[in-house]
N, C-alpha and C positions, 0 to 999 in steps of 0.2 A: 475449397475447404468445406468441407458437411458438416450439418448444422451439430453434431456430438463435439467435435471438435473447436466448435466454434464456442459450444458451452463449456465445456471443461477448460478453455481458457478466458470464459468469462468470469466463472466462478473462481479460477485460480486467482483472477486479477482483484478481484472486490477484496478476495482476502489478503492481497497486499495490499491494497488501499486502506483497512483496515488496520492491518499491522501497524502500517507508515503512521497510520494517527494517532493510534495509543503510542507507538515511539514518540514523537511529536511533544505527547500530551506531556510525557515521562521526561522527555529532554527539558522542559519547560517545566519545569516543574508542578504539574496541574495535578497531574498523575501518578498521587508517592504510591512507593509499596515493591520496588524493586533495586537493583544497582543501578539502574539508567537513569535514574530522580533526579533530577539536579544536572544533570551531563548534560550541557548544551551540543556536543557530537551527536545523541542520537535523536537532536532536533532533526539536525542534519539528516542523518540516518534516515528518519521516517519519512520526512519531503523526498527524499531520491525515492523512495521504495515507493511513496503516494504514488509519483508520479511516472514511476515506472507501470505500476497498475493502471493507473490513468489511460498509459498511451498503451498497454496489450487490451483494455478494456473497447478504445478506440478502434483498433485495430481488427477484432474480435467483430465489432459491429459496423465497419463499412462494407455497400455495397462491391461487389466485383465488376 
């Protein structure tokens, strides 16, 4: 994999990790200001997507 490709799904990844934790924030109620406020599913939601970014971020940055 070349280093462009290894960026463009690093950055893709941060911004699911991102997503995942304002989901998180919003499932939890920490976060008002949307339909997800209150909804302990897009706790859930967020953690899977965190940690989907998580492991393409991993993945993105091991050696071959």
């Amino acid at each position: 994999m070349n280093s462009t490709v290894k960026t463009i799904i690093k950055l893709f990844a941060i911004l699911l990790m991102l997503a995942g934790v304002i989901w998180i924030l919003q499932g939890v109620n920490i976060l008002p200001g949307s339909f997800m406020t209150g909804d302990p599913q897009w706790a859930i939601n967020g953690a899977m997507t965190a940690l989907i970014g998580a492991g393409m971020f991993w993945f993105a940055n091991r050696k071959n």
